[in-house]
C-alpha positions as CSV (number, residue, x, y, z in Angstrom):
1,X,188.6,66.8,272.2
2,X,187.6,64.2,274.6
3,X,184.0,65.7,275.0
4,X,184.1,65.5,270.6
5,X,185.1,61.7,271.2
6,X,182.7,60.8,273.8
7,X,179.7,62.7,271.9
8,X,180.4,60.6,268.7
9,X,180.6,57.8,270.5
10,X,177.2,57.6,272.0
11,X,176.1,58.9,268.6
12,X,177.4,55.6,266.9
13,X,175.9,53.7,270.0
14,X,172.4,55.4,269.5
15,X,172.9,55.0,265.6
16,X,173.9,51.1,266.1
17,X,170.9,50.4,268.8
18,X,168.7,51.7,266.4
19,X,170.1,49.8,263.4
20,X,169.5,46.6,265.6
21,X,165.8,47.6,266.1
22,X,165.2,48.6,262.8
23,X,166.6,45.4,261.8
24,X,164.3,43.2,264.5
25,X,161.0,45.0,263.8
26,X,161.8,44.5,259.7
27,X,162.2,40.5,260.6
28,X,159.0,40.5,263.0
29,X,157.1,42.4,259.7
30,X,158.5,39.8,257.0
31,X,157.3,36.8,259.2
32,X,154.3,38.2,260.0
33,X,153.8,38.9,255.8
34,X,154.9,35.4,255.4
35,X,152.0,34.0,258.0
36,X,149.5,36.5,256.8
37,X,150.4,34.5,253.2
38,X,150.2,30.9,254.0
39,X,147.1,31.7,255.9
40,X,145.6,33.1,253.0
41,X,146.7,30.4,251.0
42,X,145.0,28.2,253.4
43,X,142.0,29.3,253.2
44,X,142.0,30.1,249.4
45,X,142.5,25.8,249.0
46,X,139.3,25.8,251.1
47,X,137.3,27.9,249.7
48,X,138.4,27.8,246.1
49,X,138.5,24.0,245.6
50,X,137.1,21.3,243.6
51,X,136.6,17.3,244.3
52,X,136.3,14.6,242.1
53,X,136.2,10.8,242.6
54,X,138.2,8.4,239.9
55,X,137.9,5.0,239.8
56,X,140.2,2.3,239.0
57,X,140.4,-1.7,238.3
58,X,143.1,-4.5,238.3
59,X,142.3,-8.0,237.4
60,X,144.7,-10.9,237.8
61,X,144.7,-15.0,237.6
62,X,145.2,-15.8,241.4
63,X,148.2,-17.3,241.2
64,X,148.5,-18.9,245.6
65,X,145.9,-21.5,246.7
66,X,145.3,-21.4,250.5
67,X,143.0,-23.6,252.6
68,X,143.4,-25.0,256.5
69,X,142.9,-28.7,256.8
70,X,143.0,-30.3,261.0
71,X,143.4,-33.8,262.3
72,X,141.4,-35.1,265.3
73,X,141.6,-38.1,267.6
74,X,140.1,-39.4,270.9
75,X,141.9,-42.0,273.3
76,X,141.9,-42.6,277.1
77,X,145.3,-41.2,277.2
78,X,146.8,-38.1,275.9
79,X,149.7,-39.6,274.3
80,X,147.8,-42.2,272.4
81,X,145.8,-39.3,271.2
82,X,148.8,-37.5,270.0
83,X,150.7,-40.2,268.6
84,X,147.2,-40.9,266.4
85,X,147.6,-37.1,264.9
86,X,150.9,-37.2,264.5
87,X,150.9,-40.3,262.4
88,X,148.0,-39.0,259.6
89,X,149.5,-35.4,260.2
90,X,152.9,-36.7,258.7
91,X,151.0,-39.2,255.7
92,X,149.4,-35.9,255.2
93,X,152.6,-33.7,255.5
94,X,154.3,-36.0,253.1
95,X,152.0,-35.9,250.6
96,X,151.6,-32.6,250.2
97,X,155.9,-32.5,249.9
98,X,155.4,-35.1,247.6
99,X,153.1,-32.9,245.3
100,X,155.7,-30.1,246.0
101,X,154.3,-28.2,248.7
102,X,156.9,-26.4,250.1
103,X,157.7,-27.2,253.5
104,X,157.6,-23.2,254.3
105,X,154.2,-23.1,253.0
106,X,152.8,-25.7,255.4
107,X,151.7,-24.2,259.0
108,X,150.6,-25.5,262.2
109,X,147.7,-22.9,263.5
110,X,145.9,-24.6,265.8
111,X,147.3,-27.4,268.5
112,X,144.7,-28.2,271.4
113,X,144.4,-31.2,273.7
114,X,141.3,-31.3,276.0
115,X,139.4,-33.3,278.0
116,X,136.1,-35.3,276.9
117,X,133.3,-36.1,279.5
118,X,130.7,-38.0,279.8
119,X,127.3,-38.5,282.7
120,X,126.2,-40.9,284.2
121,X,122.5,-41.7,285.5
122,X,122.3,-42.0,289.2
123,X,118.3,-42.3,289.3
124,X,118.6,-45.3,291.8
125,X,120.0,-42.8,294.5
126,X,116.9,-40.8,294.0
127,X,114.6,-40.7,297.6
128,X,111.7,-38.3,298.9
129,X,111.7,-36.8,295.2
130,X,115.3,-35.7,294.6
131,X,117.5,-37.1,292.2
132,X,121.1,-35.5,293.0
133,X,122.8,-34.5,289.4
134,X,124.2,-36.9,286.9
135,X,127.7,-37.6,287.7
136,X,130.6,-36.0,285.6
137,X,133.0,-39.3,284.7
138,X,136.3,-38.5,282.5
139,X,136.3,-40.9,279.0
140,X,139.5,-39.4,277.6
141,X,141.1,-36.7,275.5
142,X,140.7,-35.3,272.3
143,X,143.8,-34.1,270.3
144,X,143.4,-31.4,267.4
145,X,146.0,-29.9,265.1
146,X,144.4,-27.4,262.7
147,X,147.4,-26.7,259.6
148,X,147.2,-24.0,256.7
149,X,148.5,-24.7,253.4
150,X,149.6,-22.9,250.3
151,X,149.6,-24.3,247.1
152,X,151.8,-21.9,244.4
153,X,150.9,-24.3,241.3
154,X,146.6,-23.4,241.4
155,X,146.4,-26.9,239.3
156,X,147.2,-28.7,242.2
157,X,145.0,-27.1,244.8
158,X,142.2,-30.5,243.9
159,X,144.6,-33.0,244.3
160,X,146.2,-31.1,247.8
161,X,142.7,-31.6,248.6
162,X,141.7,-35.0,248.0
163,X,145.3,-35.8,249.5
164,X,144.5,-34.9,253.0
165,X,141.1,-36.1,253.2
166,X,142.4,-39.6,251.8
167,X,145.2,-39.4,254.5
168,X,143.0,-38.6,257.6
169,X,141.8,-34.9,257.9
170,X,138.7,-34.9,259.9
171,X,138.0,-31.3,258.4
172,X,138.9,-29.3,255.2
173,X,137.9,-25.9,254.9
174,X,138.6,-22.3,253.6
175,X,139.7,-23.2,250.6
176,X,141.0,-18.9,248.7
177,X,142.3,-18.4,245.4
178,X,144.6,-15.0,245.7
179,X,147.5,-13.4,244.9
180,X,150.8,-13.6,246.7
181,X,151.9,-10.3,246.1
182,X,148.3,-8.4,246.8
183,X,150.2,-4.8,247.2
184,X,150.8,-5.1,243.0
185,X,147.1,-5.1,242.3
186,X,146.2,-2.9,244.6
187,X,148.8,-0.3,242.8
188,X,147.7,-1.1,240.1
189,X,144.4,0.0,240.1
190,X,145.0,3.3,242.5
191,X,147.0,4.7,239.6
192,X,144.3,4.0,237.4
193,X,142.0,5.5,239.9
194,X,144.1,8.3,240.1
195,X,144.6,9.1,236.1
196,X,140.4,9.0,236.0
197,X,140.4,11.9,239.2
198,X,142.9,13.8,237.1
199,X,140.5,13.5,233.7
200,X,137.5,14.4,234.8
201,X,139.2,17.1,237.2
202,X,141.0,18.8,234.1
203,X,137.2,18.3,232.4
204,X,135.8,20.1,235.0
205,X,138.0,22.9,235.5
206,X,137.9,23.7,231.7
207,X,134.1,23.6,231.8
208,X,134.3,26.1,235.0
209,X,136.6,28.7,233.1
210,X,139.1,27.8,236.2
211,X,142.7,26.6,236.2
212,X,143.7,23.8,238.6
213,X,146.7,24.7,240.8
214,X,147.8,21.9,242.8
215,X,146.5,18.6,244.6
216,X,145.1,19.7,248.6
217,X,143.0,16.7,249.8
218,X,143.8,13.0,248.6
219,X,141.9,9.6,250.3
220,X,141.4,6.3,248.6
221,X,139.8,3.0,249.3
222,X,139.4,-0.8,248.2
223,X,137.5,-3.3,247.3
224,X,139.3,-6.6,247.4
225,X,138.7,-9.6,245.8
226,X,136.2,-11.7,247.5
227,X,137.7,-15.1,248.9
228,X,136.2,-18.3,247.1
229,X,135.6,-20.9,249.7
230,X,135.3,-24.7,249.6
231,X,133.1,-26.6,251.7
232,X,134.2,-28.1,254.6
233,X,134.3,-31.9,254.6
234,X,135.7,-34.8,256.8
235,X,136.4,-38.1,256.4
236,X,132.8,-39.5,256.1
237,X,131.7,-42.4,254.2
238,X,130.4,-39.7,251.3
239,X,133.8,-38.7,251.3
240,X,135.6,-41.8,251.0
241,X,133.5,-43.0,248.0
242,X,134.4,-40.1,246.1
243,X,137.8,-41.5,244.1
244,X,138.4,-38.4,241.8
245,X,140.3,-35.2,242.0
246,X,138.0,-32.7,242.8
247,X,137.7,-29.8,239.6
248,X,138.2,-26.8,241.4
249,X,138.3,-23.6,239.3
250,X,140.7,-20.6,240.2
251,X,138.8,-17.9,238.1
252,X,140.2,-14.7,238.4
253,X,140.6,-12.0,241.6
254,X,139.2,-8.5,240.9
255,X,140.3,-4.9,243.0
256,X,138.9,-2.1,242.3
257,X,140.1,1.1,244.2
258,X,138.2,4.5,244.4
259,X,139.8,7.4,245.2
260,X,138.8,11.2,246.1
261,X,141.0,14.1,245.2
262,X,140.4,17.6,246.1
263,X,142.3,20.1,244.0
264,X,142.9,23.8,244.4
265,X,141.6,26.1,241.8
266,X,142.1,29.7,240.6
């Protein structure tokens, strides 16, 4: 009887082991289907693929003025030099509060202090034919504070900009009409970039007796609006004759978005 118990023993062994392998080699098969697939599938949205290209618009009223403004002044000194900055900066600052500029909205970019040189002639030292070189002597310091401003009501941006120049900018420049919240245009007109891929891909397909399956290849691009610019002016004798507002039109921003989607087909 023990012999009986021992031989049935190692039969249900044997019969287990091979179970186990049975089980391992009918894994190792179903992965190996399941690569063999997604290969194919691979190389099916390759080879059996179409592309089109849909573009899309969005136009909007700018709705944010921007433009950078500085203040410059020269003294022997670089504290008189700063304290003559200072005082048009805050005329200037004030105004634009005045007009209601928010504080947030008004931004110091630039802040530089450097030295200003001039040469002086020492021809009477010149003997034999040499003349040693002109001699570097310090005159002062120049201060600069270069500030960016954003004007929310576009109706205003003319008088922000007569402000500062009647309050002691030395420069005025970069004057951009745009949006504040650019991401909404740009949304805008990639989905109707998209919905014009999707048109003439669906054309397409029905003209090549194919169905579309799904979406395998997607890039897109802009093409933002281009930034109108004002001319830089200072505070020149043309500038201070001019007593009006300057008319400054906001016009309207344009994106337009392209975008190429590759589709697979069957």
């Amino acid at each position: 009887m023990d012999r009986e118990n021992m031989k049935s023993e190692d039969a249900n062994k044997f019969f287990k082991r091979g179970s186990f392998a049975l089980l391992i080699l009918g894994i190792f098969l179903i992965v190996a289907t399941l690569n063999a697939f997604k290969d194919w599938q691979n190389v099916n949205a390759v080879y059996n693929s179409i592309s089109v290209t849909g573009q899309g618009e969005s136009v909007s009223v700018p709705d944010i003025a921007t433009f950078t403004f500085s203040v410059s002044a020269d003294a022997k000194v670089v504290s008189e030099a700063q304290a003559k900055v200072t005082k048009d900066t805050d005329a200037i600052f004030a105004g634009l509060k005045d007009l209601g500029v928010e504080e947030k909205d008004i931004k110091t970019v630039d802040y530089s202090v450097y030295p200003k040189y001039s040469y002086t002639n020492v021809s009477s030292l010149c003997s034999n034919g040499y003349c040693p070189p002109s001699k570097q002597v310090l005159d002062g310091y120049t201060v600069n504070q270069g500030v960016s401003v954003k004007i929310r009501k576009t109706a205003d941006a003319g008088k922000a900009l007569a402000l500062v120049g009647d309050e002691g900018a030395t420069n005025v420049s970069g004057l951009n009409f745009t949006t504040d919240n650019p991401n909404k245009n740009q949304n805008e007109a990639r989905a109707k970039a998209i919905l014009d891929a999707k048109a003439k891909a669906d054309d397409l397909a029905k003209n090549l007796g194919v169905r579309i399956v799904r979406v395998v290849g997607y890039t897109d691009n802009f093409s933002n609006p281009t930034p109108i610019y004002g001319m830089g002016y200072g505070a020149s004798p043309m500038m201070k004759s001019v007593d009006s507002t300057p008319t400054i039109p906001a016009g309207e921003n344009k994106v337009t978005a392209s975008v190429t989607v590759t589709y697979e087909i069957r």
